[in-house]
Every structure is written in C-alpha cells, then in structure tokens.
PDB file of N, CA, C and O in Angstrom:
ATOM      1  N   UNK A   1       0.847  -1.169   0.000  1.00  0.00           N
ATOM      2  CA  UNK A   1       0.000   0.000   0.000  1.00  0.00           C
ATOM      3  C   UNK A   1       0.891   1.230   0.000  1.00  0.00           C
ATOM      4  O   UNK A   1       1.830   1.219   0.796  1.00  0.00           O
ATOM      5  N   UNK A   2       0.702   2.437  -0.893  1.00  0.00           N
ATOM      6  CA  UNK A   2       1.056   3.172  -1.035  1.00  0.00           C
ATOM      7  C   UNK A   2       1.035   4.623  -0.396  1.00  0.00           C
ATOM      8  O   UNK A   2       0.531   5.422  -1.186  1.00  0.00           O
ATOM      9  N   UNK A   3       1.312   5.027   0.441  1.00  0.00           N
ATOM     10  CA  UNK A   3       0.811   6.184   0.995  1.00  0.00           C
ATOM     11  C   UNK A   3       1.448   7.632   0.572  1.00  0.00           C
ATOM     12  O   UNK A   3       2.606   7.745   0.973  1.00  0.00           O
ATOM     13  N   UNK A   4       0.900   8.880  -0.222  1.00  0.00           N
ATOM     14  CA  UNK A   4       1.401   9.264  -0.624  1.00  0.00           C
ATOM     15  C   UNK A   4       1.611  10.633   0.122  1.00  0.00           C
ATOM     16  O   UNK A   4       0.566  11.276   0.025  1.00  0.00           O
ATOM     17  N   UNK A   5       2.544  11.304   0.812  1.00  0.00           N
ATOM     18  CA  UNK A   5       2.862  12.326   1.488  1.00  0.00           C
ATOM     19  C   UNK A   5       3.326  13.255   1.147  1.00  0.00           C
ATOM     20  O   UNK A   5       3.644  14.183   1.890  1.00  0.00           O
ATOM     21  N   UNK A   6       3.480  13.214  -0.138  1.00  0.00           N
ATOM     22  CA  UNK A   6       4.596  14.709  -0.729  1.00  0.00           C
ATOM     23  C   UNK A   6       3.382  16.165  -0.256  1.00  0.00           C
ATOM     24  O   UNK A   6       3.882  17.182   0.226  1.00  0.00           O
ATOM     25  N   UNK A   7       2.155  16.098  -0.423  1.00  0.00           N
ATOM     26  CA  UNK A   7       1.142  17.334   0.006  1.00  0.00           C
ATOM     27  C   UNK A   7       1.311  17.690   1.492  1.00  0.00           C
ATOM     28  O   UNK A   7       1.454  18.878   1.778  1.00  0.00           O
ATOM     29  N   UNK A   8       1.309  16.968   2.245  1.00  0.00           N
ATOM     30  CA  UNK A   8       1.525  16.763   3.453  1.00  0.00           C
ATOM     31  C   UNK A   8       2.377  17.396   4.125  1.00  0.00           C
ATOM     32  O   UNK A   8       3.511  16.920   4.158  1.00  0.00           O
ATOM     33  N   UNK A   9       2.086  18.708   4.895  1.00  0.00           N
ATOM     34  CA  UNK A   9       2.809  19.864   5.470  1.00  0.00           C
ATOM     35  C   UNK A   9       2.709  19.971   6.997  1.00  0.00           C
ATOM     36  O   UNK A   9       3.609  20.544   7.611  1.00  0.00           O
ATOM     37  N   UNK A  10       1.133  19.185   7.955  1.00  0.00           N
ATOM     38  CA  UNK A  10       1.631  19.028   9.074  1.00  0.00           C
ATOM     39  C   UNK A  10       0.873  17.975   9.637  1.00  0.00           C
ATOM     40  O   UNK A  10      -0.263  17.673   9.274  1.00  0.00           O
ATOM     41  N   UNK A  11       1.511  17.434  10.514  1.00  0.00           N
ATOM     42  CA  UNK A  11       0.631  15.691  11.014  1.00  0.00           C
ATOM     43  C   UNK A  11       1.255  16.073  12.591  1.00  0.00           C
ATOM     44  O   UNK A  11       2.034  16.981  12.883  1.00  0.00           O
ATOM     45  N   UNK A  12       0.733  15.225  13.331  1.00  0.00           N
ATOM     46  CA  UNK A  12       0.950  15.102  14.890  1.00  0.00           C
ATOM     47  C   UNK A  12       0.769  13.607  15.125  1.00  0.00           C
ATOM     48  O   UNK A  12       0.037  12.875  14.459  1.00  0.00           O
ATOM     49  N   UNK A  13       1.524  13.249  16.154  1.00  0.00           N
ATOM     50  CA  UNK A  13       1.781  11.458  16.843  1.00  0.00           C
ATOM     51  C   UNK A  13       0.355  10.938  16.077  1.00  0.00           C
ATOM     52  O   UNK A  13       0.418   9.975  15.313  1.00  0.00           O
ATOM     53  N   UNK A  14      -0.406  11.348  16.225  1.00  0.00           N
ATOM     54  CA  UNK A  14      -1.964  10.060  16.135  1.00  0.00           C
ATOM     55  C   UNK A  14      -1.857  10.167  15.087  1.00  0.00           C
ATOM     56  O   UNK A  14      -3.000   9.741  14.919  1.00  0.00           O
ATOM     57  N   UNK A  15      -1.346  10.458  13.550  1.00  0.00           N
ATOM     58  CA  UNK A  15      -1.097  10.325  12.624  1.00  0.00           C
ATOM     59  C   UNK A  15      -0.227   9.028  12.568  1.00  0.00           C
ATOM     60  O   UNK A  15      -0.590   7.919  12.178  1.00  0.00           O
ATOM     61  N   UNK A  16       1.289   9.493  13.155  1.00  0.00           N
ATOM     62  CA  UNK A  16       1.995   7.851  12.858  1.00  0.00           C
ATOM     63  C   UNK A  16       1.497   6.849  13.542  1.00  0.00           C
ATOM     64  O   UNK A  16       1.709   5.707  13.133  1.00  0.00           O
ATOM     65  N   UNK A  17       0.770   7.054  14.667  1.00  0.00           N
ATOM     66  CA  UNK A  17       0.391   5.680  14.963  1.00  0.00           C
ATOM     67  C   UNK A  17      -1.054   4.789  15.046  1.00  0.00           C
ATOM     68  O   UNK A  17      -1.565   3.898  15.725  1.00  0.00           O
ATOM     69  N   UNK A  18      -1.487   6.045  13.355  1.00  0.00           N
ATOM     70  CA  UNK A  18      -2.469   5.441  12.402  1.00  0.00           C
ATOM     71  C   UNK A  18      -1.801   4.420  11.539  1.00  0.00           C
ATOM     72  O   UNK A  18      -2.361   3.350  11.304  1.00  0.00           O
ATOM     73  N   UNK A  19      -0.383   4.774  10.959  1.00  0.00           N
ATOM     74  CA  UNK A  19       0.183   4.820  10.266  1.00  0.00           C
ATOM     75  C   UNK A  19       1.192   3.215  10.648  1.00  0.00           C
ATOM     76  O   UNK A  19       1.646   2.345   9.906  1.00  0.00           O
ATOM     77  N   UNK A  20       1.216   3.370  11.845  1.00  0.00           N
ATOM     78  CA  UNK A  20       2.175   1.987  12.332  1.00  0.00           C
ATOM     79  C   UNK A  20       0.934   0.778  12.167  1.00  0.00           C
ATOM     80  O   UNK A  20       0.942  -0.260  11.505  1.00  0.00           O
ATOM     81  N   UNK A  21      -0.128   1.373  13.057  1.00  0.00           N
ATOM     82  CA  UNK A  21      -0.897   0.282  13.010  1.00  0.00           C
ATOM     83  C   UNK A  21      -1.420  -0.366  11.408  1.00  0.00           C
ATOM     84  O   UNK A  21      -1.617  -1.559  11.178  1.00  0.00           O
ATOM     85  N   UNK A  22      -1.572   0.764  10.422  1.00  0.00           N
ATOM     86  CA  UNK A  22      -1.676   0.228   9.273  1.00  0.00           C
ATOM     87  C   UNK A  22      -0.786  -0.752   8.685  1.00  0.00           C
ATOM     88  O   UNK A  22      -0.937  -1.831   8.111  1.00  0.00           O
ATOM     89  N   UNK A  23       0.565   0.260   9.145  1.00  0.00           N
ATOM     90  CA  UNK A  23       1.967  -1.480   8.714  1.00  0.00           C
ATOM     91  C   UNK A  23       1.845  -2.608   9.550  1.00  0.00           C
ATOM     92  O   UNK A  23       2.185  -3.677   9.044  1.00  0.00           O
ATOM     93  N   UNK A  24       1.442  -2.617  10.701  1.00  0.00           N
ATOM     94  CA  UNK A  24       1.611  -4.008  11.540  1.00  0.00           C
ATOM     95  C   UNK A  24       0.483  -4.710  10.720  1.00  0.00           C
ATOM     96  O   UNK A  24       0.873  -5.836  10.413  1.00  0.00           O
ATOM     97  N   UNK A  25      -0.802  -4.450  10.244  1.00  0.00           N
ATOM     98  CA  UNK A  25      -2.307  -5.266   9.812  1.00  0.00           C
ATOM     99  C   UNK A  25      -1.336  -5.308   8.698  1.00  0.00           C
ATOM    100  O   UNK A  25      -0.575  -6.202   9.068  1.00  0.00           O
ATOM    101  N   UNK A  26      -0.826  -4.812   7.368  1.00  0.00           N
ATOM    102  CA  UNK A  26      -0.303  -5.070   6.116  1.00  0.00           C
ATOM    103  C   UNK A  26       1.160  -6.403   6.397  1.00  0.00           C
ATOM    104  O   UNK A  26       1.407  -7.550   6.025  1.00  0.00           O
ATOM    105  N   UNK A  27       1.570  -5.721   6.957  1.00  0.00           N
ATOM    106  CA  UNK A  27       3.058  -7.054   7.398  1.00  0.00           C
ATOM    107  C   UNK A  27       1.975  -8.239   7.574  1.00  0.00           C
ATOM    108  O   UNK A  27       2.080  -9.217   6.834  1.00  0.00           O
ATOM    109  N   UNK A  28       0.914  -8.184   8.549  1.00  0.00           N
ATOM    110  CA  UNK A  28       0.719  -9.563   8.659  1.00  0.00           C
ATOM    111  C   UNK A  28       0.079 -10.768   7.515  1.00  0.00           C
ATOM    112  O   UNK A  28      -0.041 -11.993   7.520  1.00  0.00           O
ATOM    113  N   UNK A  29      -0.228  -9.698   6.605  1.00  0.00           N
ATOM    114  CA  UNK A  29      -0.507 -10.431   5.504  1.00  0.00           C
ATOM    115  C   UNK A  29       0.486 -10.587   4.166  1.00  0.00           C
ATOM    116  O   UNK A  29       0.250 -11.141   3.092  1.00  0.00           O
ATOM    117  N   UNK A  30       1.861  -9.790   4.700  1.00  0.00           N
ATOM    118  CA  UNK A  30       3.049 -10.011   3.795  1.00  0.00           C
ATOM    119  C   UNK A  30       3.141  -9.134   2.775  1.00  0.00           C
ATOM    120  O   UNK A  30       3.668  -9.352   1.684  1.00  0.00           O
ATOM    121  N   UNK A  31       2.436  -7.784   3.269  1.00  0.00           N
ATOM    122  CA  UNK A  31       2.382  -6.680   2.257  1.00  0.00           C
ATOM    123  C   UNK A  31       2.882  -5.489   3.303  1.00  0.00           C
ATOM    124  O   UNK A  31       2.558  -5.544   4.490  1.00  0.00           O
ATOM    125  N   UNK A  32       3.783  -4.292   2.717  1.00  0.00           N
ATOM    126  CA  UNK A  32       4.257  -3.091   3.467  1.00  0.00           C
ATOM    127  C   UNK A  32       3.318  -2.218   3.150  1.00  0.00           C
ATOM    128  O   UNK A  32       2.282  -2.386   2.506  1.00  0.00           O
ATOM    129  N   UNK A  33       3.818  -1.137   3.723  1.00  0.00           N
ATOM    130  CA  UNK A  33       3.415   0.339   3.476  1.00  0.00           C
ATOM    131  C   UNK A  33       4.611   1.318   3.416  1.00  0.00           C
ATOM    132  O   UNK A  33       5.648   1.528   4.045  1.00  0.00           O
ATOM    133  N   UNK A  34       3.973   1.795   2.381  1.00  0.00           N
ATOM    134  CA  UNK A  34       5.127   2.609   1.495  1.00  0.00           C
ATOM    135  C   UNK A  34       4.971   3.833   1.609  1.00  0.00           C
ATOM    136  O   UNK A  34       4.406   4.497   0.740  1.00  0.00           O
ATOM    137  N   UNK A  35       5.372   4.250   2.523  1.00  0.00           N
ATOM    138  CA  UNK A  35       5.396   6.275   2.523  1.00  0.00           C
ATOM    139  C   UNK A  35       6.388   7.234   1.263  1.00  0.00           C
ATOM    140  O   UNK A  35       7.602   7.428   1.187  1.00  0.00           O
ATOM    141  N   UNK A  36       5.439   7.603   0.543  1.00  0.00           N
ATOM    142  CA  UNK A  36       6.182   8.362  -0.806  1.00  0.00           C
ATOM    143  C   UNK A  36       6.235  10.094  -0.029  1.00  0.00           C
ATOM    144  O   UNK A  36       5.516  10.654   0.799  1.00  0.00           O
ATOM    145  N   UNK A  37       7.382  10.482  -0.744  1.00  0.00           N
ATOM    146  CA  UNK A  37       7.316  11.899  -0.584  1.00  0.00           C
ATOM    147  C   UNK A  37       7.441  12.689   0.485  1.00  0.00           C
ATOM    148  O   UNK A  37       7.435  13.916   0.386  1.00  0.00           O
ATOM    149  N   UNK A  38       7.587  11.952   1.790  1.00  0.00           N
ATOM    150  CA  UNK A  38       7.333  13.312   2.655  1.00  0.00           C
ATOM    151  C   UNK A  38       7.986  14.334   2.883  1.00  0.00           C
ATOM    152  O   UNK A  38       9.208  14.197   2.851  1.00  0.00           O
ATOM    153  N   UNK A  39       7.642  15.176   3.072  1.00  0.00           N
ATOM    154  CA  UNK A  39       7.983  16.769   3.369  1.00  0.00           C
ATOM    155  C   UNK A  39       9.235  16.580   4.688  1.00  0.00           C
ATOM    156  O   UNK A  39       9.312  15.620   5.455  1.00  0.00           O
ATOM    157  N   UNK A  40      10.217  17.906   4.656  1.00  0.00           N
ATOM    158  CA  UNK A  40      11.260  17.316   5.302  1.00  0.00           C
ATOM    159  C   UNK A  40      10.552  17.632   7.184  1.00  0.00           C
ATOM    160  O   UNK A  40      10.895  16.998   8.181  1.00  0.00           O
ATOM    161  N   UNK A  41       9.808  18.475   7.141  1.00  0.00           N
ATOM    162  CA  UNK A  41       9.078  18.381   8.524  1.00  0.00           C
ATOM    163  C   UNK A  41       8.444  16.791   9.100  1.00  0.00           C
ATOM    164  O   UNK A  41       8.540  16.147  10.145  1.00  0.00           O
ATOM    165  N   UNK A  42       7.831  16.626   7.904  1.00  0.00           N
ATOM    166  CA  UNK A  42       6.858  15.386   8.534  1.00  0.00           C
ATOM    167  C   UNK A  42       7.793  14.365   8.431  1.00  0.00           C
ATOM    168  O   UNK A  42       7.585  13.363   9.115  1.00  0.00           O
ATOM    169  N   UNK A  43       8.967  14.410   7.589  1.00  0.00           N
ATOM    170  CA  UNK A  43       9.703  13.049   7.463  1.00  0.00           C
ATOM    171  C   UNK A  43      10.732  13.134   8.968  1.00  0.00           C
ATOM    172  O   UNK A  43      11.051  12.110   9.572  1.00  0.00           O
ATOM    173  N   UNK A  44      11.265  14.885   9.524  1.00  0.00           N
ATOM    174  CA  UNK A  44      11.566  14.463  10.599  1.00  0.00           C
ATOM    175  C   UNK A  44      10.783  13.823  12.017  1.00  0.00           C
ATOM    176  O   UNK A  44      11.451  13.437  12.976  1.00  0.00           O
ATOM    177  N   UNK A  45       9.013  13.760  11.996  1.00  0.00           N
ATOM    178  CA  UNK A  45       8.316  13.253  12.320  1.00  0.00           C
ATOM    179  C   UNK A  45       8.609  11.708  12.912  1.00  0.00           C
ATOM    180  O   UNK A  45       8.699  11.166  14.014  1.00  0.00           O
ATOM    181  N   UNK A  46       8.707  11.318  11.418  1.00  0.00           N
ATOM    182  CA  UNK A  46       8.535   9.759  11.413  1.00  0.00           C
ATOM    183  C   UNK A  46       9.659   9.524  11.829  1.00  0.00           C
ATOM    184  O   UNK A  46       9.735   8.414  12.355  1.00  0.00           O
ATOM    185  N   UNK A  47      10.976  10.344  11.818  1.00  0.00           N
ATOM    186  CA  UNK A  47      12.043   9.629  12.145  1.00  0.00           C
ATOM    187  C   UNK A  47      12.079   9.799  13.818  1.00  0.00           C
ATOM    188  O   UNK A  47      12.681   8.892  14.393  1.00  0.00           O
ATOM    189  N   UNK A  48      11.449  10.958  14.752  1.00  0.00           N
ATOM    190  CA  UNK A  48      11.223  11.092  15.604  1.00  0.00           C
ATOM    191  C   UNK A  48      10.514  10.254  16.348  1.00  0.00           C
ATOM    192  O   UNK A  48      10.999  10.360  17.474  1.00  0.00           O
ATOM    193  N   UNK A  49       9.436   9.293  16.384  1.00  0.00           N
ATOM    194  CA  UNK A  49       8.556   8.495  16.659  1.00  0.00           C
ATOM    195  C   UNK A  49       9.065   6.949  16.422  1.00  0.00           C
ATOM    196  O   UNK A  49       8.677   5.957  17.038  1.00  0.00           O
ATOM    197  N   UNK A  50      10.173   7.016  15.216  1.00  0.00           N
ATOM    198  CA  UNK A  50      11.073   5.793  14.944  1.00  0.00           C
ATOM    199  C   UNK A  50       9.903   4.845  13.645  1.00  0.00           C
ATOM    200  O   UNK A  50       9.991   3.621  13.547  1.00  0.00           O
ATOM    201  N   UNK A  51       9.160   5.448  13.001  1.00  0.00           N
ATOM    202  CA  UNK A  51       7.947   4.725  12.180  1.00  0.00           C
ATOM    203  C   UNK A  51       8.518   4.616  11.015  1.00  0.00           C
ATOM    204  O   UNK A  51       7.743   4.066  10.232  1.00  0.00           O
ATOM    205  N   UNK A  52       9.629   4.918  10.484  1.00  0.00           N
ATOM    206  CA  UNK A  52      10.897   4.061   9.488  1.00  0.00           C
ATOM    207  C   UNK A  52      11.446   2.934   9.861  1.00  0.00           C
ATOM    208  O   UNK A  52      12.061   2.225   9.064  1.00  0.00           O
ATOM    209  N   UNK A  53      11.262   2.590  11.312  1.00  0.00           N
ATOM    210  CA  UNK A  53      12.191   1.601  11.331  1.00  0.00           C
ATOM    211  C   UNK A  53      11.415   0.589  11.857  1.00  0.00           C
ATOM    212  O   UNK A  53      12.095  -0.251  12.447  1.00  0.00           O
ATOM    213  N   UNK A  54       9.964   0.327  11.848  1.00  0.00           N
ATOM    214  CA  UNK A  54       9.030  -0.910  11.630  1.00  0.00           C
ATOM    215  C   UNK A  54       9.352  -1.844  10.591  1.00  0.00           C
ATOM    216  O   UNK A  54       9.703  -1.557   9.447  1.00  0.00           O
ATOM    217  N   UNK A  55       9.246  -2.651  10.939  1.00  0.00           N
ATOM    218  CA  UNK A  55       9.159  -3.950   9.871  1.00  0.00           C
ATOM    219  C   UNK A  55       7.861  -3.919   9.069  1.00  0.00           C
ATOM    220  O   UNK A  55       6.757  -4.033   9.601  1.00  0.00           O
ATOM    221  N   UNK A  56       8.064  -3.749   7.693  1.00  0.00           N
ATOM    222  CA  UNK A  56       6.947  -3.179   6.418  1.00  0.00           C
ATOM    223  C   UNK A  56       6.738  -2.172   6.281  1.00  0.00           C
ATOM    224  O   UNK A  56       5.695  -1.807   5.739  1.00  0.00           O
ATOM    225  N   UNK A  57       7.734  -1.267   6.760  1.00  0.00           N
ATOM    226  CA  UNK A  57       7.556   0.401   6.576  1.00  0.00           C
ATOM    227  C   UNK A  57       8.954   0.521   4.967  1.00  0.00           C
ATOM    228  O   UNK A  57      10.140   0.204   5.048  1.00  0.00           O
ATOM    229  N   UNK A  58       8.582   0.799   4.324  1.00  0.00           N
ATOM    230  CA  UNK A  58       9.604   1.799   3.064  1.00  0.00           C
ATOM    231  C   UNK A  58       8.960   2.897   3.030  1.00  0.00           C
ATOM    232  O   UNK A  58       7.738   2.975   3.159  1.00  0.00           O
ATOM    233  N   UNK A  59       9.876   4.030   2.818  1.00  0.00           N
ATOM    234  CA  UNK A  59      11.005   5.010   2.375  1.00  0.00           C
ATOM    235  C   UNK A  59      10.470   5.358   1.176  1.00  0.00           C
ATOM    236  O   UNK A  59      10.806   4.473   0.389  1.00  0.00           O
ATOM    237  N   UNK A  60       9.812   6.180   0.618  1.00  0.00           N
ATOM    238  CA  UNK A  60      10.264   6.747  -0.764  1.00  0.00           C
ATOM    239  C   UNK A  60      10.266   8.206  -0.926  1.00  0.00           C
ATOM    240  O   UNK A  60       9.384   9.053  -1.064  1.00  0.00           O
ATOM    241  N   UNK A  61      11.953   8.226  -0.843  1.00  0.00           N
ATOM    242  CA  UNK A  61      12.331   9.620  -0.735  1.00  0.00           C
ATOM    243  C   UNK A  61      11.962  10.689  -2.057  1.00  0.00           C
ATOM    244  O   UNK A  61      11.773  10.111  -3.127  1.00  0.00           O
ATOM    245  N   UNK A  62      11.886  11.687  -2.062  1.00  0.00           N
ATOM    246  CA  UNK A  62      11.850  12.443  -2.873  1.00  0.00           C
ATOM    247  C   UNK A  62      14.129  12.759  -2.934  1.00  0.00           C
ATOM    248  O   UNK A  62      14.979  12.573  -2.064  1.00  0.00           O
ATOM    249  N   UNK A  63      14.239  13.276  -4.411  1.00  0.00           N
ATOM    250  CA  UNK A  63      15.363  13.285  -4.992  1.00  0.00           C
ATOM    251  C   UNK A  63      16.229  13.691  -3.866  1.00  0.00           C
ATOM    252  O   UNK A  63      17.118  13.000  -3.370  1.00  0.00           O
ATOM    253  N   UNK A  64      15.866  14.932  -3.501  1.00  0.00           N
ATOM    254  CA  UNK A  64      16.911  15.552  -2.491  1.00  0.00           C
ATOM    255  C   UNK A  64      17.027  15.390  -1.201  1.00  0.00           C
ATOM    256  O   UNK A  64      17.773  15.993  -0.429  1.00  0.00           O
ATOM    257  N   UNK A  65      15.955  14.214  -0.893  1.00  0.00           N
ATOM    258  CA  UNK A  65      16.440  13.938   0.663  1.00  0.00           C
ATOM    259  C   UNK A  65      16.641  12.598   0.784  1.00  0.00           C
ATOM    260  O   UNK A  65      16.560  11.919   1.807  1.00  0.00           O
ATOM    261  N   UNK A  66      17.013  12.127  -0.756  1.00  0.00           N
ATOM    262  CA  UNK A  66      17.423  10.467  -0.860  1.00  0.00           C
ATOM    263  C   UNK A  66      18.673  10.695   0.206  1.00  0.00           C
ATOM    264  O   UNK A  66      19.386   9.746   0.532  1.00  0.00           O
TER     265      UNK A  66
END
C-alpha cells in the first residue's frame, strides 16, 4: 500500500500511529506500506517516533532527501 505524502505539510503522533498500526495489519498479511514523498518536517516526524524503522515500513524519498 502506497501512501502518498509529498502534500503533506503538518501531522501530529496520532497520525503515525495510524500509520504503524496500518503497517503491523499489512506485514501480517506479507504486504508493506510505502510512505512516498514526505515533506522534510513530517519526514523528521517519522524519524522522531522511529515509524521508518518498523518492519513493512519503506522510504520513498523524494530526490533531495534520498
């Protein structure tokens, strides 16, 4: 599943851990969730909360914050 974040300018905790719980239900059926795009605010978010580093969470950076 694809989630696409590049629009995405401000989110708070109950966002990622909409967002975790969506990867834990997808992992268990052997499918991830794929965060495209996020903004460098919300991507320091996720890295804040640690919701990159779930098992079935990818990454899809935009060019300049590959």
């Amino acid at each position: 599943m694809v989630v696409d974040l590049s629009g995405l300018v401000f989110a708070d905790p109950s966002l990622m851990l909409d967002l975790a719980a969506v990867a834990r239900r997808l992992r268990a059926t052997g499918r991830a969730l794929r965060l495209r795009q996020p903004q460098p605010q919300i991507m320091r978010l996720i890295e804040l909360v640690g919701l990159h580093r779930l098992p079935g969470v990818q990454l899809e950076l935009a060019p300049a914050l590959a």
